[in-house]
N, C-alpha and C positions, 0 to 999 in steps of 0.2 A: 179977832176971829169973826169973821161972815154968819150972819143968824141963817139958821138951815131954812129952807123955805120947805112947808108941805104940801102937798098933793094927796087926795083920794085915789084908790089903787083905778078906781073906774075913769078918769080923767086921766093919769097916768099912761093907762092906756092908750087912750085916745089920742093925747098928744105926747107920744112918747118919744120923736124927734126933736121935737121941741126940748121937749127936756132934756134929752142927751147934749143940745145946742147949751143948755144953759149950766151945765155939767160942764161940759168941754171948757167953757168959760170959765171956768173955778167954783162955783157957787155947788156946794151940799145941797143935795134934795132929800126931804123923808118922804116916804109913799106912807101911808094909812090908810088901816081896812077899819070903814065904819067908827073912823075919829081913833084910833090908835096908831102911832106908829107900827109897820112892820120889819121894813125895810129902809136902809139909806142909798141912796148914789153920792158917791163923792169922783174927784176928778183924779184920775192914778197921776203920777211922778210920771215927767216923760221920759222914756227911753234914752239913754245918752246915744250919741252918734260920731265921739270921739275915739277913733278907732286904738290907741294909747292906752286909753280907760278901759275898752271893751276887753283887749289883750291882757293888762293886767289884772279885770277879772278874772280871763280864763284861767291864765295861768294858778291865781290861788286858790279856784276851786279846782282844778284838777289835784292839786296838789293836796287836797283834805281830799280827796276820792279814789278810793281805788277799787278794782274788780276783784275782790274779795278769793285771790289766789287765779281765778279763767283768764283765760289768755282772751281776745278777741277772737279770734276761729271758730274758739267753742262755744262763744256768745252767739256769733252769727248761726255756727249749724244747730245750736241749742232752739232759735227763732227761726228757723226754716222748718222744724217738729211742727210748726202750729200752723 
C-alpha cells in the first residue's frame, strides 16, 4: 500500500491542481487543518467503458427496482407539479 502523503488545508489550496494531478495518478492525499488530518483524496475506480458490463449492470439493477405500484405517466405528471 502507497504511504498517504499530507498537505496543510492552506497549501492544498493553493496548489490544488496539483494535487488532483497526483490523485489522478493513484497516490492518497490527507489534507490537515493545523497538523490534523481532516480530510482524504483518494483516486475513484475508473468507469468501465465496456458496453457488455454496462448492460449487464443495467439490467440487474432495474431488476432489484421498482416504481413502487406508478406507472411512469404519473411519475412524469407528478414532476411537472413542481
Amino acid at each position: 500500500m502507497t504511504p498517504t502523503r499530507s498537505i496543510g488545508a492552506t497549501n492544498a489550496r493553493t496548489h490544488f491542481y496539483r494535487l488532483l494531478d497526483k490523485v489522478a495518478g493513484g497516490e492518497p492525499v490527507a489534507i490537515t487543518k493545523r497538523g490534523r488530518p481532516v480530510a482524504r483524496l483518494i483516486p475513484i475506480e475508473p468507469a468501465t467503458s465496456d458496453p457488455d458490463q454496462v448492460l449487464e449492470w443495467m439490467r440487474t439493477f432495474r431488476a432489484g427496482n421498482t416504481l413502487g405500484g406508478l406507472s411512469i405517466r404519473e411519475l412524469i405528471d407528478e414532476g411537472r407539479k413542481y
